[in-house]
DSSP file (Angstrom, degrees, kcal/mol; ACC not computed):
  #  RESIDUE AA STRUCTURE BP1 BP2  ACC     N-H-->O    O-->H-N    N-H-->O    O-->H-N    TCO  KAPPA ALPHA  PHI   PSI    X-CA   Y-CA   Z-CA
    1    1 A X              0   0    0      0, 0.0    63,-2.1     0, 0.0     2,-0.4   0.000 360.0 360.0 360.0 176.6  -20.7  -81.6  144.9
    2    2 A X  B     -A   63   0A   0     37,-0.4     2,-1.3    61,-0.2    36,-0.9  -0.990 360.0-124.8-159.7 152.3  -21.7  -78.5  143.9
    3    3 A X        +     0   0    0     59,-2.3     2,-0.4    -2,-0.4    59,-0.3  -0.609  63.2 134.8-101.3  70.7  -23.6  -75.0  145.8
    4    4 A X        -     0   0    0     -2,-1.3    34,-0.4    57,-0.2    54,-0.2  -0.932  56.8-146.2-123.9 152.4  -26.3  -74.8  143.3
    5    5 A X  S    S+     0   0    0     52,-2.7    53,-0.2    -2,-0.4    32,-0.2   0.377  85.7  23.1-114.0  24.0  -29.8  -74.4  144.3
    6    6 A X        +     0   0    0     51,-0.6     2,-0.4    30,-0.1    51,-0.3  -0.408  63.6 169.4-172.5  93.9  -31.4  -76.5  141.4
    7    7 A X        +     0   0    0     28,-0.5    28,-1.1    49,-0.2     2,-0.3  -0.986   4.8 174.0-124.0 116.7  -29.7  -79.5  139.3
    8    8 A X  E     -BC  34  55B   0     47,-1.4    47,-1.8    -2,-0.4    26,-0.2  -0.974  18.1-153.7-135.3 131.7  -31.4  -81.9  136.9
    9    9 A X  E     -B   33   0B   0     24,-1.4    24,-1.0    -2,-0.3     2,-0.3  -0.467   7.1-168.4 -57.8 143.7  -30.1  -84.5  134.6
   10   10 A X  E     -B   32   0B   0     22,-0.2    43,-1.6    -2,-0.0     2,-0.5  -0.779  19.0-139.6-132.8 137.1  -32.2  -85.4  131.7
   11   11 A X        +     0   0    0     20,-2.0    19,-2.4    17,-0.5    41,-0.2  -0.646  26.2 177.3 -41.6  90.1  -31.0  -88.8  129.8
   12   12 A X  S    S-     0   0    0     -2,-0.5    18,-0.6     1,-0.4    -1,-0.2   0.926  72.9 -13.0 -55.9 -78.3  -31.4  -87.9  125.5
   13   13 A X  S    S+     0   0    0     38,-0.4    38,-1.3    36,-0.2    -1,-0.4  -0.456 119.0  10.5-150.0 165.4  -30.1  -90.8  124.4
   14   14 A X  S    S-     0   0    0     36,-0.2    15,-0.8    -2,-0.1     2,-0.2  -0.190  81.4 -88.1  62.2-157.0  -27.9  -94.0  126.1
   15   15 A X  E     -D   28   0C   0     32,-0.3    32,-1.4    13,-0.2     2,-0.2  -0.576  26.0-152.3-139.4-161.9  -27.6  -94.3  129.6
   16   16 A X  E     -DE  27  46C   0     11,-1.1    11,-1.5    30,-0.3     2,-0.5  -0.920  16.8-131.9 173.2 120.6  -25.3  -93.1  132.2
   17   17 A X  E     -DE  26  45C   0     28,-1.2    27,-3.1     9,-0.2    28,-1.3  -0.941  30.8-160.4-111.0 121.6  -24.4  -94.9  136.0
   18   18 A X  E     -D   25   0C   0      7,-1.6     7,-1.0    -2,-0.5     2,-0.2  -0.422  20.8-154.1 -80.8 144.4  -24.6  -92.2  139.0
   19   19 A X  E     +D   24   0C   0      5,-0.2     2,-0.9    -2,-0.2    23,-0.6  -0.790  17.7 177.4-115.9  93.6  -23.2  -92.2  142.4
   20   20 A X  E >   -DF  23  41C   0      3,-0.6     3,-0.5    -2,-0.2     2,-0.3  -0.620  67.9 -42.6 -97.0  99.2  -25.4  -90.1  144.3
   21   21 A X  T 3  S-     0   0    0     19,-2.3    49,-0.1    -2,-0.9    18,-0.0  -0.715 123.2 -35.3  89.3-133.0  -24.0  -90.1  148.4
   22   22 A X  T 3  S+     0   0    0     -2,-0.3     2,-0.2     2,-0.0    -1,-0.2   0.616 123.0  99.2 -99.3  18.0  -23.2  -93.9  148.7
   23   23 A X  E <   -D   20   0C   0     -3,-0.5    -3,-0.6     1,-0.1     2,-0.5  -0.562  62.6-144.3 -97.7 154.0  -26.3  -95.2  146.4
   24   24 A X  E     -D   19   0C   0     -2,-0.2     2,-0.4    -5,-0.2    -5,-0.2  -0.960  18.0-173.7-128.5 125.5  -25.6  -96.1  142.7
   25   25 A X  E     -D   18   0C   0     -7,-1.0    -7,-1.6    -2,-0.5     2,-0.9  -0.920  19.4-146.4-128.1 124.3  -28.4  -95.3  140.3
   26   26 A X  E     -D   17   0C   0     -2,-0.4    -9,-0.2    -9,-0.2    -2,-0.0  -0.621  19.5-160.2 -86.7 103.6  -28.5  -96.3  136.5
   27   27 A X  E     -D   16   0C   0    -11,-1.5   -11,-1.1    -2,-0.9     2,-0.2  -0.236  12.2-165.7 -63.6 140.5  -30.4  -93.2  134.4
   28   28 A X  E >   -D   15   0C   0    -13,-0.2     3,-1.4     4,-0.1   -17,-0.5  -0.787  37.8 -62.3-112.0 163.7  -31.8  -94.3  131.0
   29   29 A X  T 3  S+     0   0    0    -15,-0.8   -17,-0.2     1,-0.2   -16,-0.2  -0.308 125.4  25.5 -35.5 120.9  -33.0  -92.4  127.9
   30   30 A X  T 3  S+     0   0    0    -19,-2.4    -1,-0.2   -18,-0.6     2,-0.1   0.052  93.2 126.4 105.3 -28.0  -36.0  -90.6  129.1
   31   31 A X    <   -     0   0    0     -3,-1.4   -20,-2.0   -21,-0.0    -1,-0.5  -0.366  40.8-160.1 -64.4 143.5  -35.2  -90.3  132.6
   32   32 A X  E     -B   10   0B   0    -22,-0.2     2,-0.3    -3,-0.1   -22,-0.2  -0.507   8.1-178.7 -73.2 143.7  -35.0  -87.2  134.9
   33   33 A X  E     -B    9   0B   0    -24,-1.0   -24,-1.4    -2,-0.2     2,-0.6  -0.798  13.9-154.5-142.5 147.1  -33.3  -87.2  137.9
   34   34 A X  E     -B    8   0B   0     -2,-0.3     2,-1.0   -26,-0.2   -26,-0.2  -0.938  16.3-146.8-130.1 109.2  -33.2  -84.1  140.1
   35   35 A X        -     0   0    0    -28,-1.1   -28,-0.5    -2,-0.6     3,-0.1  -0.671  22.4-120.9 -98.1 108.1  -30.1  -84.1  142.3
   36   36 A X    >   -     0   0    0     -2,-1.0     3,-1.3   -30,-0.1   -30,-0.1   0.407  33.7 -84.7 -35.6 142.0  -30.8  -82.6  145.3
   37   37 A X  T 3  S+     0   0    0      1,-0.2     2,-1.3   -32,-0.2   -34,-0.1  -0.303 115.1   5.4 -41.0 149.0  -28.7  -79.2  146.6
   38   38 A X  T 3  S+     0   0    0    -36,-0.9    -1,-0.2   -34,-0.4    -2,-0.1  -0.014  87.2 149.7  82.3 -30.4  -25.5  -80.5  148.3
   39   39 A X    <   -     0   0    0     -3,-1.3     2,-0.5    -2,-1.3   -37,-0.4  -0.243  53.5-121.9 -46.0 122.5  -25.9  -84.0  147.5
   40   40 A X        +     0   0    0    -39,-0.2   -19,-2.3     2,-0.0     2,-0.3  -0.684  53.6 159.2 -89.6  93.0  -22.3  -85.6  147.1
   41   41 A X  B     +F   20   0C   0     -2,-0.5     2,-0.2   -21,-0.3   -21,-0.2  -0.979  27.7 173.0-147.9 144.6  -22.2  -87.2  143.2
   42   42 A X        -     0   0    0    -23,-0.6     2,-0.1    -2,-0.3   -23,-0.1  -0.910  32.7-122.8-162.1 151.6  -20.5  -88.4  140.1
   43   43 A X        +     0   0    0     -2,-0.2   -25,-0.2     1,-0.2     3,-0.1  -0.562  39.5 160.6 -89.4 137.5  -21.1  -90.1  136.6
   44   44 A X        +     0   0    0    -27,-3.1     2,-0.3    -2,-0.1    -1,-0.2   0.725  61.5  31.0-113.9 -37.0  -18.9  -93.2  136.8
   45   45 A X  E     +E   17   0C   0    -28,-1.3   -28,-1.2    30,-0.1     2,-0.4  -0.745  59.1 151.6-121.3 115.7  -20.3  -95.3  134.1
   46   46 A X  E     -E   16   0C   0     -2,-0.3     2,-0.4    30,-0.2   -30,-0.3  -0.958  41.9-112.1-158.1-172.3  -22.2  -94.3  130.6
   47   47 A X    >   -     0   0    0    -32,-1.4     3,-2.9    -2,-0.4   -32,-0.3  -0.980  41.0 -98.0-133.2 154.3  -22.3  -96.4  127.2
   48   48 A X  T 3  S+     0   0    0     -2,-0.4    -1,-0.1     1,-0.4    -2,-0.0   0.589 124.4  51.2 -93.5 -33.3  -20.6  -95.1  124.3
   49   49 A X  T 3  S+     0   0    0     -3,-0.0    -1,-0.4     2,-0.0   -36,-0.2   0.604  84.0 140.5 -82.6  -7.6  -23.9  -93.3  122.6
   50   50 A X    <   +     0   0    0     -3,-2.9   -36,-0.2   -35,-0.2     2,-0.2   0.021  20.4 160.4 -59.2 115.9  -24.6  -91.5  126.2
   51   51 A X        +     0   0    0    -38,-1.3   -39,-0.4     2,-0.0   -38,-0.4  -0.509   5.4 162.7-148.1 108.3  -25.8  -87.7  126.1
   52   52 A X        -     0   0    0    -41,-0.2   -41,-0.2   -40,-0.2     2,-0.2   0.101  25.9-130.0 -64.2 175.5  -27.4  -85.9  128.4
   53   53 A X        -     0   0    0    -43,-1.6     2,-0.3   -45,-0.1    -2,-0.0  -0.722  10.8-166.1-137.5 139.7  -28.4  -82.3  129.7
   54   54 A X        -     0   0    0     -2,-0.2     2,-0.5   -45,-0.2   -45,-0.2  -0.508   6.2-160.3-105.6 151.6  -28.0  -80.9  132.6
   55   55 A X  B     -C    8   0B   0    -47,-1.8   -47,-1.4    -2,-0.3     2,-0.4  -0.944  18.3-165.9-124.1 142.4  -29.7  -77.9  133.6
   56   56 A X        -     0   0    0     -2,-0.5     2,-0.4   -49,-0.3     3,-0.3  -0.931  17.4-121.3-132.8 124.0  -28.0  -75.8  136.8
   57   57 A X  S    S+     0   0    0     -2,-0.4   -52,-2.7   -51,-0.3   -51,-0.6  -0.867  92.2  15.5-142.2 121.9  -29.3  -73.2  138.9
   58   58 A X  S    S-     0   0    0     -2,-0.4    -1,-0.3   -54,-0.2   -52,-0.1   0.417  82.5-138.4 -65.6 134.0  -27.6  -70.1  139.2
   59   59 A X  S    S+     0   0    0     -3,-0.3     2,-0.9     1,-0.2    -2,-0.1   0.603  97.7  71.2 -51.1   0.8  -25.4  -70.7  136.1
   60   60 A X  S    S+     0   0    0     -4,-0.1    -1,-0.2     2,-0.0     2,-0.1  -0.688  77.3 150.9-109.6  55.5  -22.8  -69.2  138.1
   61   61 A X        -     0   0    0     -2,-0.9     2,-0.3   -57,-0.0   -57,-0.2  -0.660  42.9-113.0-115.1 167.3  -22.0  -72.2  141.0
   62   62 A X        -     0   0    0    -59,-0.3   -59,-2.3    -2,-0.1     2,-0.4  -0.751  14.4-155.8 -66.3 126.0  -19.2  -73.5  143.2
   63   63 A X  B     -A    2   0A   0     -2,-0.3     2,-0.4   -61,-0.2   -61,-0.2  -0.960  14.1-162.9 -97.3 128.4  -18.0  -76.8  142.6
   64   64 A X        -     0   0    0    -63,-2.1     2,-0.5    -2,-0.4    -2,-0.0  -0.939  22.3-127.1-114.1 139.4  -16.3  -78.0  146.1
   65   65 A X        -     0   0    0     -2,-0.4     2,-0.3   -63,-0.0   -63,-0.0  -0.684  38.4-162.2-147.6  98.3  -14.0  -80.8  145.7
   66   66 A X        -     0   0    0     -2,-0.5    -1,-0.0     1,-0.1     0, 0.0  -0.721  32.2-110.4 -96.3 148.9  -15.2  -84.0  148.4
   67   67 A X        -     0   0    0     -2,-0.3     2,-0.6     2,-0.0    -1,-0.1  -0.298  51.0-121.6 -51.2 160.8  -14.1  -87.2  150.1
   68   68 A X        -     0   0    0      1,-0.1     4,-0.0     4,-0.0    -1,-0.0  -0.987   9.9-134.6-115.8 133.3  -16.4  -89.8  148.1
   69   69 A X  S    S+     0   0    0     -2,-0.6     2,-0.3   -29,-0.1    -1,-0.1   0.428  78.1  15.4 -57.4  -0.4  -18.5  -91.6  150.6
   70   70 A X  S    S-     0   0    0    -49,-0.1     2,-0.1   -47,-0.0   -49,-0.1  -0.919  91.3 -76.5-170.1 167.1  -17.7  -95.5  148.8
   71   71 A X        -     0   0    0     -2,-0.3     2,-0.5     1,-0.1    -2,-0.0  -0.326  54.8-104.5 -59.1 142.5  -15.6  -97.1  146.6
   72   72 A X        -     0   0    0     -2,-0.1     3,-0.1    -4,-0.0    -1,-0.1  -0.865  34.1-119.8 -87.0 136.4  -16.3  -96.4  142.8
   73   73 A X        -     0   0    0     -2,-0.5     2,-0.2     1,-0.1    -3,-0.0   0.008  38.9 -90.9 -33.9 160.4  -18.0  -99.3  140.7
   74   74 A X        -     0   0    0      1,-0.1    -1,-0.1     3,-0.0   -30,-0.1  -0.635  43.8 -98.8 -67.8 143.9  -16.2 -100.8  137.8
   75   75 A X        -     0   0    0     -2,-0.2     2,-0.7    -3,-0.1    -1,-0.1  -0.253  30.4-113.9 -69.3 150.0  -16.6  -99.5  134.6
   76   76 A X        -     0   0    0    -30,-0.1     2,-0.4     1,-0.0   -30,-0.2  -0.703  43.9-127.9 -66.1 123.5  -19.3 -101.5  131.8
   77   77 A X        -     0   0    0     -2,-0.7    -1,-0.0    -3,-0.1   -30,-0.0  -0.867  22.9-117.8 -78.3 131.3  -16.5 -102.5  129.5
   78   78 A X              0   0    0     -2,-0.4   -31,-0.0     1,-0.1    -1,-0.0  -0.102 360.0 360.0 -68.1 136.6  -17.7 -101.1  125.6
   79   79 A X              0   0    0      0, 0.0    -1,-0.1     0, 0.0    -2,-0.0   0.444 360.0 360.0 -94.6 360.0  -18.1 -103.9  123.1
């Protein structure tokens, strides 16, 4: 997780599979997602064309190193 007081994903192009806490969410092109302060996350999953940006606020954060609340999915295997 990480001691920011504003983080959002936006999905260019592909997709990209989330763990945020114990929920698994897949983001597509075009999608937003605003991950809440503190919130316990990590990209597990993405398809080969995936690019994002993330925008972070203050550019300047902690990242703190967590237990993960669940098991990680298997990876999409790339054709």
């Amino acid at each position: 997780r990480h001691e920011a007081e504003f983080q959002v994903v936006i999905m260019t192009k592909g997709w990209a599979k989330f763990m945020y806490e114990d929920k698994e969410t897949l983001v597509e092109a075009g999608d937003v997602v605003h991950q809440r302060p503190g919130v316990r996350h990590y990209l597990f999953d993405y398809s080969p064309d995936m690019e994002y940006l993330e925008i972070v606020s203050p550019a300047d954060f902690k990242t703190v190193d967590v237990e993960p609340v669940c098991a990680i999915p298997p990876s999409t295997p790339w054709k």
